[in-house]
C-alpha positions, -999 to +999 in steps of 0.1 A: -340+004-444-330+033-417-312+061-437-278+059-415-282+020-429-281+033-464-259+059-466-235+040-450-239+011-479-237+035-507-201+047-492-191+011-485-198+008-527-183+036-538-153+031-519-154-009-531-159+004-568-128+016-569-111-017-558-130-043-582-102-052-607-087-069-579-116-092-569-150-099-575-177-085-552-177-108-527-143-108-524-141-072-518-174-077-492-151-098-475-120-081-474-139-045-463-156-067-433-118-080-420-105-050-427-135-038-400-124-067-374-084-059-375-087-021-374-088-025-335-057-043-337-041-021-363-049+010-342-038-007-305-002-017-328+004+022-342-007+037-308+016+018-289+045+034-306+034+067-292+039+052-257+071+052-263+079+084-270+103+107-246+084+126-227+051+108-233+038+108-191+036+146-203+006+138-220-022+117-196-045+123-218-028+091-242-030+067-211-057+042-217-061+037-260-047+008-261-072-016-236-100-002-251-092-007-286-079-043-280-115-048-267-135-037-293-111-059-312-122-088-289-159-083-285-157-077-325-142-111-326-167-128-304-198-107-321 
């Protein structure tokens, strides 16, 4: 196992651990790994509220977040 592999597992279980009275371990496997899928779609959903701000074509560096998000969201989907 690659050391990026397993760091990143001990931090997915120390962050499950504290989340196991409301589920069993697979459950909360299961929950973290939507949770991984819909964060694309979470992100594209709050950043489109700062596209609406006054003033926002003061800031080009904003143009562009939401596409990309929505297709990691979609290639997560299909992967």
């Amino acid at each position: 196992m690659n050391d990026s592999h397993s760091v990143y597992k001990d931090s997915q279980w120390i962050f499950l651990d504290k989340w196991k009275d409301y589920g069993d371990e697979q459950i909360l496997i299961s929950a973290l790994e939507l949770a991984k899928i819909i964060r694309y779609f979470v992100f594209a959903l709050n950043f489109s509220r700062i596209k609406l701000c006054p003033h926002i074509e003061q800031c080009p560096e904003f143009n562009g977040y939401i596409a990309p998000a929505l297709r990691d969201l979609i290639k997560e989907i299909i992967d």
